[in-house]
N, C-alpha and C positions, 0 to 999 in steps of 0.2 A: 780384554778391556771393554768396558760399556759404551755404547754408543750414545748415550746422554749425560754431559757434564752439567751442561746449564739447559734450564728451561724456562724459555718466556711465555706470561700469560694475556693473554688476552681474552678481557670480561664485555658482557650484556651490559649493555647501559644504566639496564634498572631489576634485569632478574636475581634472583638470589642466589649467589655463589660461593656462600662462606663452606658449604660442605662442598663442594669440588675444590675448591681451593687448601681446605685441609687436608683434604686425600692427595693431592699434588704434592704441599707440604710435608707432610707426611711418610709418603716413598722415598721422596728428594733426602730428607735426613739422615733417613738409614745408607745411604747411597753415597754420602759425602756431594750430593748435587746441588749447586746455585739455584735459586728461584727469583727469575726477573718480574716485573710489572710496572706499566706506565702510572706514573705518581697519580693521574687522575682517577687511576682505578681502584690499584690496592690501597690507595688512601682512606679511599671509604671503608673498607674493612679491614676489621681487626686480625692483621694475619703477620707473617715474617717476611714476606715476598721483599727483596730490594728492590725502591722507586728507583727507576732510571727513564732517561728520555728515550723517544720512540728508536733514534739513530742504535744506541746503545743496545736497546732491545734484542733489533735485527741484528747486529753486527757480533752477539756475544752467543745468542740461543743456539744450541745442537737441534733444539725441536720448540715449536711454537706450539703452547696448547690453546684451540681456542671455545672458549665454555657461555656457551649462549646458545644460536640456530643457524640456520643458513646465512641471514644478516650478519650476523657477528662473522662466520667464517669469510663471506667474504671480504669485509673492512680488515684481517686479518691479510688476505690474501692479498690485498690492496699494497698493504705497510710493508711486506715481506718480495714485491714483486720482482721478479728479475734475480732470484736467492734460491737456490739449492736448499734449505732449510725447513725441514718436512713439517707440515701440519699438521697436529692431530685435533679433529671437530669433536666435541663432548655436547649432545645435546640438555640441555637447562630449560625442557617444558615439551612443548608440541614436536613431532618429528620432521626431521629436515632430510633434504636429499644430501649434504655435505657432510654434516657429520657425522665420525663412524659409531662412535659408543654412545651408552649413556653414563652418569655418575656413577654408578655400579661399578662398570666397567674399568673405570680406570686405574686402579693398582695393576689388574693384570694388564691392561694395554700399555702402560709406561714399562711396567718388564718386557713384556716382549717387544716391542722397540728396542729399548736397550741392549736385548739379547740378538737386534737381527733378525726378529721375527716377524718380520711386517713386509709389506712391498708400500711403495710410494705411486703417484696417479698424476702423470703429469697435465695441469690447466692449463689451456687456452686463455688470453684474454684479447681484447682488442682495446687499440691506443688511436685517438683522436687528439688536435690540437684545436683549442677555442679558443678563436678573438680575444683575445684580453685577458686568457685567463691561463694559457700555456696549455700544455700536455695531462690529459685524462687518461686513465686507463681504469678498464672494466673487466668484470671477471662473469657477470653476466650480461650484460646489456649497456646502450648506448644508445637513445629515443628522442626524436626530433617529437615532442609533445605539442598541440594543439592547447594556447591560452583561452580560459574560456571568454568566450565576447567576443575574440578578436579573430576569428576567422580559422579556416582549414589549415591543416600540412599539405599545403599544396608545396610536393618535392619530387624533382628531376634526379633519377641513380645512373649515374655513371659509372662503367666496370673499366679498371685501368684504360680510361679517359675515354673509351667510349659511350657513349650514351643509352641508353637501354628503355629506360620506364618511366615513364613519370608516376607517382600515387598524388591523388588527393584522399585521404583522409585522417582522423582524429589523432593518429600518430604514424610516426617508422620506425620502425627498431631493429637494432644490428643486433642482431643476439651472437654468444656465442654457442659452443654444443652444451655448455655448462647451461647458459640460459635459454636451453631451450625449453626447460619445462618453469620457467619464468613467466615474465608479460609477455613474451614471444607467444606461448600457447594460450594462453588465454585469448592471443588474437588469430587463434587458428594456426599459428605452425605447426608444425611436424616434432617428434621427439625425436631427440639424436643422441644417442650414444658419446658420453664426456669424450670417451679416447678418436674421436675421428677432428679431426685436424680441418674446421672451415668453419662457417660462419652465414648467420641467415639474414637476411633481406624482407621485413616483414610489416606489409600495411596493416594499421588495429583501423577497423570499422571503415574499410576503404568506401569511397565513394565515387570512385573511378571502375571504370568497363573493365580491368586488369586488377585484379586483385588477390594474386597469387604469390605465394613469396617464392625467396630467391635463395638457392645455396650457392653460396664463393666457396671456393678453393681458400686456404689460409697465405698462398703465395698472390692473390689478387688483392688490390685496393680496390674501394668503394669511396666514392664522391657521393654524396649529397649537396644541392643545391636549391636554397629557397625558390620558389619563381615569383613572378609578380604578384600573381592570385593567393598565396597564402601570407597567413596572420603570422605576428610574433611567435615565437616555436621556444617554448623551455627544451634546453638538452640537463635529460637525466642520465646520469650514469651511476649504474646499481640502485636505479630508485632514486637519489637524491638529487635534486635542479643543483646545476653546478652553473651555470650561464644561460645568455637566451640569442637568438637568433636571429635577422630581419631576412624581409626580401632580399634576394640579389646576395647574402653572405654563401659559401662553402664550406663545407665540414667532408674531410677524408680520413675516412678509415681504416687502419693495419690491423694484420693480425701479429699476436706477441705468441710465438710457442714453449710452450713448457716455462710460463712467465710463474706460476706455482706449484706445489706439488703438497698432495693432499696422501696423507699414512692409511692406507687399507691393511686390515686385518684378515680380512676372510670369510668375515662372518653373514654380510650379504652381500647383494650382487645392487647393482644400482635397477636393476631392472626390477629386482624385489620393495626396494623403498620408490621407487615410481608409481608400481602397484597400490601401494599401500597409502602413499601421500597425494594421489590424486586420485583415488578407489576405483582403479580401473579392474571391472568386472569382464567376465569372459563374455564373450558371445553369447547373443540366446542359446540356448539348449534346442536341438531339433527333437520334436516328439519323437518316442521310436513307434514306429509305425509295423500296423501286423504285415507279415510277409503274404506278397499276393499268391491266390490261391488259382 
């Protein structure tokens, strides 16, 4: 028996995905297989996909297809969190580090799924609670942002309750190892490998004498704490302002383990699409040099 009855889709907001979505439909037919999608999606396009609400989605898919970039996987990742309910990423334009195929790809990626021919990749995220706005969870990142005008990320880190650092600068961001090669690295952190289990600590455009990040264990919490000295702070999670900050507020950090899990094939290594989507080139070449005489 197959390991895909039903599959839910989730779409790009604004790319074109009537041909991934036929190829979905498509296989699914021959298969006797369900095709979900959130009514605000498949509605725009003309396809067979059954609208159901997001609840229904997660609760019905054997597999979540998600057809967009990194973005779209992660809002995928987001809706699905805390669910055994394997991912598969379809990239829909420029290449991402999360997803595994492209449109080509996927007749034979949904068989061999089906057939047990895949391994699964389990994501980290990390979970914060905001003033007023309840519980966030990220699947890259979590960033005490700098409003323009109004002053620095002047923020105190405390590691299960002890105090450690304070950064002043333009932002802080809690990446996870998913987001490290995110806004984490663009502020200088380190690349880490998905499958290692912790999470970073990272001033962008610090302004303080210390400005080195920080790796936690995934068994440690993280406090952030406004100080007097800095300005209103937008908290972004995966990119989007979800709330904002004052002086004197806290914001603590958990890590969530294996809160997603993302379908690998085989076909590259994460360290080949890091290569490739950030052009990391080798080291100069050392001349060879004549042997001395």
């Amino acid at each position: 028996m197959g390991l895909v009855e039903t599959v839910g889709l989730v779409l790009h907001p604004r790319r074109d995905s009537k041909t991934a979505i036929d190829a979905v439909i498509d296989w699914a037919r021959g298969r006797g297989v369900t095709v979900l999608g959130l009514p605000e999606e498949v509605g725009r396009i003309d396809c067979s996909a059954v609208a159901v609400d997001a609840e229904t989605l997660v609760g019905r898919a054997d597999l979540l297809v998600s057809l967009g970039g990194d973005g779209t996987m992660l809002r995928t990742m987001r809706l699905i969190a805390g669910r055994p309910t394997p991912i598969l990423g379809v990239n829909l334009g420029r290449l991402g580090f999360l997803p595994e195929i492209d449109v080509e790809g996927l007749p034979r990626a949904l068989s061999a799924i089906d057939g047990h021919r895949h391994t699964v990749e389990p994501r980290m995220a990390v979970q914060a609670t905001l003033p007023g706005a309840g519980t966030v969870t990220a699947f890259n990142d979590v960033a005490l942002v700098r409003v323009p005008g109004d002053g620095l990320s002047a923020v105190a880190v405390s590691v299960e309750g002890h105090p450690f650092v304070s950064y002043a600068a333009d932002a802080v961001i809690v990446a996870t190892s998913t987001g490290s090669t995110a806004y984490s690295f663009s502020a200088g952190g380190p690349i880490v490998s998905p499958t290692v289990e912790g999470f970073l600590v990272v001033p962008a455009a610090a302004h303080s004498a210390f400005n080195r990040a920080m790796v936690l264990s995934a068994d440690e919490e993280v406090t952030l704490e406004l100080l007097p000295a800095s300005g209103t702070l937008a908290v972004e999670v995966d990119g989007a302002v979800a709330g904002q900050l004052s002086p004197g507020d806290r914001l603590t950090v958990t890590a969530l383990r294996a809160a997603a899990w993302v379908v690998r094939l085989g076909d590259t290594t994460f360290y080949e699409r890091a290569r490739r989507k950030l052009r990391v080139n080798g080291s100069a070449e050392v001349e060879e040099r004549d042997p001395p005489v």
